[in-house]
N, CA, C and O atoms as a MOPAC input file, in Angstrom:
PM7 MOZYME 1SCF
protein

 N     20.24400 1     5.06800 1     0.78700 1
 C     19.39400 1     3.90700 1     0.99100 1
 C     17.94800 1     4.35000 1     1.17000 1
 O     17.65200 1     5.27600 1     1.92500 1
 N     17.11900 1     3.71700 1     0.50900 1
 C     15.81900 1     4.18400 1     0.43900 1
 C     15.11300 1     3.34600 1     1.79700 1
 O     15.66900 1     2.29200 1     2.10600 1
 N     13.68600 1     3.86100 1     2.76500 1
 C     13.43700 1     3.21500 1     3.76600 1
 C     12.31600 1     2.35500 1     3.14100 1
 O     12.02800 1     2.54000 1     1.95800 1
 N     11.66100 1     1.41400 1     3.88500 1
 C     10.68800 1     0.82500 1     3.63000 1
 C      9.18200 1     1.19100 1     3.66400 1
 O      9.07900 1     2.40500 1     3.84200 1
 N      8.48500 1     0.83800 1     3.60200 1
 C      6.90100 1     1.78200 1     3.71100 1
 C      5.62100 1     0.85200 1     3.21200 1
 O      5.59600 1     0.20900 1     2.16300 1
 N      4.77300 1     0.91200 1     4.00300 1
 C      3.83700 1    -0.01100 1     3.73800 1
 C      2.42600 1     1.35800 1     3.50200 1
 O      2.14100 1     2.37500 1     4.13500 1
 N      2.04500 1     0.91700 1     2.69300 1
 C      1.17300 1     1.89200 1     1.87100 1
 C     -0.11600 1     1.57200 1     1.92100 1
 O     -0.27600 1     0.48300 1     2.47100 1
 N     -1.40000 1     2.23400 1     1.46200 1
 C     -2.81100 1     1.51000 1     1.49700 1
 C     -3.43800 1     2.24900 1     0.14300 1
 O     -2.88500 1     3.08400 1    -0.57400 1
 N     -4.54800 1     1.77200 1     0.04200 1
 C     -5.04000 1     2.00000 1    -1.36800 1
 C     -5.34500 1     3.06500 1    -1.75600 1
 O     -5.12400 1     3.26200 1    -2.95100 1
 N     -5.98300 1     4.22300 1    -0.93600 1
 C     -5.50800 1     5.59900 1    -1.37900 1
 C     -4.71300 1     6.35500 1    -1.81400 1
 O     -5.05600 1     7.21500 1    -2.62600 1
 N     -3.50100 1     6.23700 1    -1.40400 1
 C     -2.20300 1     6.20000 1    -1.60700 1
 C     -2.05200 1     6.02600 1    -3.15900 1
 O     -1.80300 1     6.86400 1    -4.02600 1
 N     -2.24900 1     4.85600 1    -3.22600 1
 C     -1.77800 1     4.33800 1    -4.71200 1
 C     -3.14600 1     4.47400 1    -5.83400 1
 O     -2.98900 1     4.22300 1    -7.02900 1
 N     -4.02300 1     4.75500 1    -5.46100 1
 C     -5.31400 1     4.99300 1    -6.51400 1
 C     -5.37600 1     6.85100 1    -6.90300 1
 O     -5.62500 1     7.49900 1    -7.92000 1
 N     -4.99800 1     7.19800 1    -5.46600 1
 C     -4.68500 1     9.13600 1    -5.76500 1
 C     -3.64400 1     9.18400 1    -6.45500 1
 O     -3.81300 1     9.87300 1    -7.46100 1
 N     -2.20600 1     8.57600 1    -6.32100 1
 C     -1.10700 1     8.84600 1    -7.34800 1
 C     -1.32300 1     8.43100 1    -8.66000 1
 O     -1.10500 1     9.13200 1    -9.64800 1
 N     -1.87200 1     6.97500 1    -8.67500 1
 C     -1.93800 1     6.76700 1    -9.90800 1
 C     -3.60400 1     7.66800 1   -11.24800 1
 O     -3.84600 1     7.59600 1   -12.45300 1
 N     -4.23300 1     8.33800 1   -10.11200 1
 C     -5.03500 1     9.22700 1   -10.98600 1
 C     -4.24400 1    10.00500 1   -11.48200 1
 O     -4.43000 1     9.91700 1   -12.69600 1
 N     -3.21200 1    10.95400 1   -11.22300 1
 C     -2.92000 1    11.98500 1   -11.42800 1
 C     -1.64400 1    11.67600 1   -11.95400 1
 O     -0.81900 1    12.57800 1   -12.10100 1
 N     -1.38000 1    10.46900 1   -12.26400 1
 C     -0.17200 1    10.28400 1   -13.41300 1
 C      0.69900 1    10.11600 1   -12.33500 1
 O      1.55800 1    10.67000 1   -13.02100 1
 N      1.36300 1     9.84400 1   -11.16400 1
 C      2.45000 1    10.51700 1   -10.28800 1
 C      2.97400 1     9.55300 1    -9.27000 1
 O      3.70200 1     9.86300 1    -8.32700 1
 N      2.16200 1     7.34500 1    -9.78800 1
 C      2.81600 1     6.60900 1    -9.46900 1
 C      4.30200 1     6.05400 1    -9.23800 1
 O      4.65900 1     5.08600 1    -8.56500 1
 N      4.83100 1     6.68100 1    -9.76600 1
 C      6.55900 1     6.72400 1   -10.24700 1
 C      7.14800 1     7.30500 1    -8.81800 1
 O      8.15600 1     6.90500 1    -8.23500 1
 N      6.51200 1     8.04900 1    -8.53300 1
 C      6.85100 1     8.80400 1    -7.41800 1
 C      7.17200 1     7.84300 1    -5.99200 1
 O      8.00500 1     8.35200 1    -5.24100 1
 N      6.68000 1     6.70800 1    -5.61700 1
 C      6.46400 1     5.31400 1    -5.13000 1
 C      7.89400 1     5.03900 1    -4.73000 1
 O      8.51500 1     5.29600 1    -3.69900 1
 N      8.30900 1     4.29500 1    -6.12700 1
 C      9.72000 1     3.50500 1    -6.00900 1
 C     10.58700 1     4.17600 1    -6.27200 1
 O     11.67000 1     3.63300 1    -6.49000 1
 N     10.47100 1     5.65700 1    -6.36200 1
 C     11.83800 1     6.04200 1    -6.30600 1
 C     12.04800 1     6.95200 1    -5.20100 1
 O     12.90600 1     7.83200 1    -5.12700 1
 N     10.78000 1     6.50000 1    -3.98000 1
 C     11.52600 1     7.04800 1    -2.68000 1
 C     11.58700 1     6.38300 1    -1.78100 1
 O     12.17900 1     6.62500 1    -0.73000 1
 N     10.77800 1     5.12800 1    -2.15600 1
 C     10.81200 1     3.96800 1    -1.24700 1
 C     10.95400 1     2.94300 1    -1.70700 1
 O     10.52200 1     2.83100 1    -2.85500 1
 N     11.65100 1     1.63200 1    -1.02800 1
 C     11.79400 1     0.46100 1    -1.46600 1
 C     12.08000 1    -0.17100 1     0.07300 1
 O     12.31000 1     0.57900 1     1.02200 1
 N     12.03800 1    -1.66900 1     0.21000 1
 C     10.17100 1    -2.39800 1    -0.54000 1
 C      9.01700 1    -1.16600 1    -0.49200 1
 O      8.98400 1    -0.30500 1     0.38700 1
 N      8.16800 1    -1.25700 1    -1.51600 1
 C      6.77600 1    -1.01400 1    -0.93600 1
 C      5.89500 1    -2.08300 1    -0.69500 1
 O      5.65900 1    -2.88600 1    -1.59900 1
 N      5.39500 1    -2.18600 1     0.38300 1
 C      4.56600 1    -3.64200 1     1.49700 1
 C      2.97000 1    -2.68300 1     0.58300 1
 O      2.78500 1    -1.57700 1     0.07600 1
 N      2.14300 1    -3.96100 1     0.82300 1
 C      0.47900 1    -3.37300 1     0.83100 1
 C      0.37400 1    -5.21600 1     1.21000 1
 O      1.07000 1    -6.16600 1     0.85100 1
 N     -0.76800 1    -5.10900 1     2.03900 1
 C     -1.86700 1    -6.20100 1     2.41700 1
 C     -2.53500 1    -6.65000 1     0.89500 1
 O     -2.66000 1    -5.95200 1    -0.11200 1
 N     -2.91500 1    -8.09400 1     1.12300 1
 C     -3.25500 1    -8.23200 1     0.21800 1
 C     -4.80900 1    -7.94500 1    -0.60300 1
 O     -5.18500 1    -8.18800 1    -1.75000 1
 N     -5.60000 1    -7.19800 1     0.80100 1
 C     -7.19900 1    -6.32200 1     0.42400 1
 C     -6.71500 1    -4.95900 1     0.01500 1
 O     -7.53900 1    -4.17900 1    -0.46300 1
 N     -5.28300 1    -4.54200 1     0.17300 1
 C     -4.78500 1    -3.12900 1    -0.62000 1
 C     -5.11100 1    -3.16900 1    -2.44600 1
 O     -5.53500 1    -2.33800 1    -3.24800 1
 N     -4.48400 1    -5.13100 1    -2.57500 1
 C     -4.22100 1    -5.39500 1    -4.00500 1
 C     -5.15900 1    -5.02200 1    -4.19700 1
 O     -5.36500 1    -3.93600 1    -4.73900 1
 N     -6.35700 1    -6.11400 1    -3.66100 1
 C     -7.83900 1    -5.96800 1    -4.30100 1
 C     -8.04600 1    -4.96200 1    -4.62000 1
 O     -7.97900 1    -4.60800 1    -5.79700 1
 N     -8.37100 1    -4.18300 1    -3.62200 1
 C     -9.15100 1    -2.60000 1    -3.52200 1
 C     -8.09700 1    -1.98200 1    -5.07600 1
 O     -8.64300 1    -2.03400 1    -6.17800 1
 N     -6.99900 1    -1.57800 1    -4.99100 1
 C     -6.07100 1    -0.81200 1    -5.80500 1
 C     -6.72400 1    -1.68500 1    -7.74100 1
 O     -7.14000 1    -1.19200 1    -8.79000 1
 N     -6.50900 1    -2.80500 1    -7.35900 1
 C     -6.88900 1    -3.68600 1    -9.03200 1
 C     -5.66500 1    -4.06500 1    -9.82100 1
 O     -5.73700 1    -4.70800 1   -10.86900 1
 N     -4.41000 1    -3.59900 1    -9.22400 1
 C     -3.03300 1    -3.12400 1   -10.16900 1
 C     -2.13000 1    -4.06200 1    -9.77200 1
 O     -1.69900 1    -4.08500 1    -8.61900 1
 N     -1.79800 1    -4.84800 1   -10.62100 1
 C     -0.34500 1    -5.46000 1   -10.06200 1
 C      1.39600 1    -4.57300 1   -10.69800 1
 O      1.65200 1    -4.13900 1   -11.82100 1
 N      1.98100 1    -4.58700 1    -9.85400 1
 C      2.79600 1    -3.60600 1    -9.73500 1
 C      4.31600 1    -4.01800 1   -10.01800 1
 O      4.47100 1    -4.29400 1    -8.82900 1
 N      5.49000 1    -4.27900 1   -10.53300 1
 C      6.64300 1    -5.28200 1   -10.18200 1
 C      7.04200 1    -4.87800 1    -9.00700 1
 O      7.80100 1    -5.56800 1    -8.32700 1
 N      6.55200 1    -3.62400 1    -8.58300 1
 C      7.45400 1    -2.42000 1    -7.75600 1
 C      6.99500 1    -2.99400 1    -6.11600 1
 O      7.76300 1    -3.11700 1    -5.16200 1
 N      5.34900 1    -3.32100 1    -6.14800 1
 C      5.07200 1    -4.17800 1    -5.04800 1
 C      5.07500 1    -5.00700 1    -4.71700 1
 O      4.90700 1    -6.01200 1    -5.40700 1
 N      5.27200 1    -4.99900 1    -3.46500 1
 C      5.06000 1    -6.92600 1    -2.37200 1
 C      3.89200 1    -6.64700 1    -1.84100 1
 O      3.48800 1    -5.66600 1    -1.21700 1
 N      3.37400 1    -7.68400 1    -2.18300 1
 C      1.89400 1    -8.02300 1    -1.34800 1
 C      2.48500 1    -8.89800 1    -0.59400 1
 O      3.21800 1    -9.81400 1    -0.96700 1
 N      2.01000 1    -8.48400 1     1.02100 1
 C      2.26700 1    -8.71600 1     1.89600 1
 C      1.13200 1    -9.02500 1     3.01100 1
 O      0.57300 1    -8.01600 1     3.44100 1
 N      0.68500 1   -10.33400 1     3.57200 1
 C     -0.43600 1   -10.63100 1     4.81800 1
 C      0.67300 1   -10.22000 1     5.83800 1
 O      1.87200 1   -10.50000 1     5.85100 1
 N     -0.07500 1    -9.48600 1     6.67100 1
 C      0.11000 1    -8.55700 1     8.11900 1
 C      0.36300 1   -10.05200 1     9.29700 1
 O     -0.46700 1   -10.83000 1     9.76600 1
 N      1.67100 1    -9.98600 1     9.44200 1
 C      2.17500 1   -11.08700 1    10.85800 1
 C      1.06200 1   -11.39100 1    11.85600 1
 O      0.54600 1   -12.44600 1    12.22400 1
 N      0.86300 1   -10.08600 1    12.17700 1
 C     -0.01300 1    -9.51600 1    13.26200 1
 C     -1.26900 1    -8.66800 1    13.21600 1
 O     -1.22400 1    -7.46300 1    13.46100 1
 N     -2.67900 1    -9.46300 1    12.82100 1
 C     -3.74600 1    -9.22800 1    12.30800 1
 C     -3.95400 1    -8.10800 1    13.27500 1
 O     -4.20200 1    -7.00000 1    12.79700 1
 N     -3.87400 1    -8.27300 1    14.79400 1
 C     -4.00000 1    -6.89100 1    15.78800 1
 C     -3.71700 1    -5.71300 1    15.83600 1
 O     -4.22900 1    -4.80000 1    16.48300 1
 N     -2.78900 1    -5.73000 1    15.05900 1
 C     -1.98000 1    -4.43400 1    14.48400 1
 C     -2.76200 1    -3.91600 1    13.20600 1
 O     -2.28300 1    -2.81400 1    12.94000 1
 N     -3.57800 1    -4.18000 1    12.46500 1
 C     -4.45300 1    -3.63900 1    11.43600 1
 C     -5.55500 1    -2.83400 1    11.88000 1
 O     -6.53900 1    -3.20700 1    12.51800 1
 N     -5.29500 1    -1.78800 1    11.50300 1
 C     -6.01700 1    -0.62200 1    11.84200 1
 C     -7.15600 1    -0.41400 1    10.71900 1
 O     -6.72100 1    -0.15100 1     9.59800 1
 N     -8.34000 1    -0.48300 1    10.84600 1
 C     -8.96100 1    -0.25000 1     9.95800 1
 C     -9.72400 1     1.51900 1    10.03300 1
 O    -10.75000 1     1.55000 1    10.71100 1
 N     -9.43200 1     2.44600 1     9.60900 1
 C    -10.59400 1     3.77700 1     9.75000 1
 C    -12.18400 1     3.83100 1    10.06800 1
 O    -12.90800 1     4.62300 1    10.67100 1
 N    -12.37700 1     2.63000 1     9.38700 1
 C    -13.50800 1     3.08500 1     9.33700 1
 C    -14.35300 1     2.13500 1    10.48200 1
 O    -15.57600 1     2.22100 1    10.37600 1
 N    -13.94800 1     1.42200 1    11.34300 1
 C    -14.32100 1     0.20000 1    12.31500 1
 C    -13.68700 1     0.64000 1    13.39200 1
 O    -12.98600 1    -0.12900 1    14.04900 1
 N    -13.84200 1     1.93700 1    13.72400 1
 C    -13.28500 1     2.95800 1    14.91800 1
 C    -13.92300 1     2.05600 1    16.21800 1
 O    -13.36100 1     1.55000 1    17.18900 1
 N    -15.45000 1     2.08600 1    15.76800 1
 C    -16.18800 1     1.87500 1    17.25800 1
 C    -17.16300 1     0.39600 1    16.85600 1
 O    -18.34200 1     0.31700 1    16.51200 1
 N    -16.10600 1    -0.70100 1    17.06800 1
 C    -16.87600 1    -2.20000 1    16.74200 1
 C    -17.97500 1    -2.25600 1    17.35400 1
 O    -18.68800 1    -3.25400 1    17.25400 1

């Protein structure tokens, strides 16, 4: 049984440079991304669920360390 995994746009813009998207769904299933992952990424996927976050509090952004 494969686990679930919610992914972000690096993720999927570094694999898919280097040819090595495939790599995705055949170790995980669902793959979750937010729906500013879609944006950012540009790709619609069959393999993904775009998914809005239950719990906006729980979104971690990197770069909005110190509001």
């Amino acid at each position: 049984m494969k686990e679930s995994v919610v992914i972000d746009s690096t993720c999927l813009i570094g694999l898919e440079r280097i040819g090595q998207l495939e790599l995705l769904p055949a170790l995980f299933e669902p793959i979750l991304i937010p729906p500013e992952v879609q944006r950012e990424f540009g790709m619609s996927l069959s393999w993904l669920t775009v998914e809005t976050p239950a719990d906006q509090a729980l979104v971690v952004c990197p770069f909005n360390l110190f509001p």
